[in-house]
C-alpha positions in Angstrom: 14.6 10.7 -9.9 11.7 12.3 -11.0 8.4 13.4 -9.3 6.3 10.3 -9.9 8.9 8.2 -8.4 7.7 9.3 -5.0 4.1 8.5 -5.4 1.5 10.8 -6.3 -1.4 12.6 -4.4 -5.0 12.5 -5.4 -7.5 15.1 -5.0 -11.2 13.6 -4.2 -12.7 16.3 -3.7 -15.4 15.3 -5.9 -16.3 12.6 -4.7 -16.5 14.4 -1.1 -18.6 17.0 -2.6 -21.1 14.4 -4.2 -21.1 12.2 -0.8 -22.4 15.2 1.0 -25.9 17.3 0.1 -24.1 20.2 -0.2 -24.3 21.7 -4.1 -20.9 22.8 -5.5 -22.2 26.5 -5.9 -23.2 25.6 -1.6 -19.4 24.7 -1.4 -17.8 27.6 -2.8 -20.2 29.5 -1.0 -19.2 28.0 2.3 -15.8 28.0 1.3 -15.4 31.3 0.3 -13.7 29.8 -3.0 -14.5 30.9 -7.0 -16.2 28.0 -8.2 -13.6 28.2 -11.5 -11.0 27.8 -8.4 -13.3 24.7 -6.8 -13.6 22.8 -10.6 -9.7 23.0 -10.7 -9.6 21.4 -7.2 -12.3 18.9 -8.0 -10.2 17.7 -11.4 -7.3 17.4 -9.6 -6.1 19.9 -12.2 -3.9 22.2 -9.7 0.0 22.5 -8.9 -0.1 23.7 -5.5 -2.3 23.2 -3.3 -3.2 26.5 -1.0 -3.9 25.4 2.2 -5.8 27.6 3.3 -8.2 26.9 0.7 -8.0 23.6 1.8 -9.0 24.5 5.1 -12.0 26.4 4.4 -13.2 23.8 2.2 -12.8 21.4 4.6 -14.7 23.3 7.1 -17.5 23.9 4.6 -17.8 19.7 4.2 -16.9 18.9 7.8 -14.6 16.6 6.7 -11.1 15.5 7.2 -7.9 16.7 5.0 -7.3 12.8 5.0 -11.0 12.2 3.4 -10.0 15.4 0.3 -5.9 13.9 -0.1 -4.9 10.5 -0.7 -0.9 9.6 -1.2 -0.5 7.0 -3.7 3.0 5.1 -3.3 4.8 4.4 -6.6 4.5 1.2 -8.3 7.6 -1.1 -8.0 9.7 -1.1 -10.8 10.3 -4.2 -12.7 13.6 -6.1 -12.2 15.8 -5.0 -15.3 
């Protein structure tokens, strides 16, 4: 099986950011995060995710993990 047979995860970190008044360069600040680092996190464009970057940056939105990840279950495959 491969990967994207379990489902994927989605990054909205974005959309976090832009729900709070917070600027990104705020963010990173907060966070204690490179804001190259925080525009890979925001594009979903990462492999692992550090957790403890994860942690700060939910500290620095006072948000959930649950409102930055979201699991996405595979689609059912069609009948053959």
């Amino acid at each position: 099986m491969r990967d994207e047979d379990f489902g994927t995860i989605r990054i909205k970190l974005e959309e976090v950011i832009q729900q709070s008044s917070l600027s990104k360069n705020k963010v990173a600040q907060l966070s204690q995060t490179q804001r190259g680092q925080l525009n890979h996190y925001c594009k979903g464009d990462i492999q692992r995710i550090d957790l403890a970057i994860l942690s700060r940056l939910c500290y620095a939105l006072d948000c959930r993990v649950e409102d930055v990840l979201e699991y996405i279950p595979p689609q059912p495959k069609d009948p053959i």
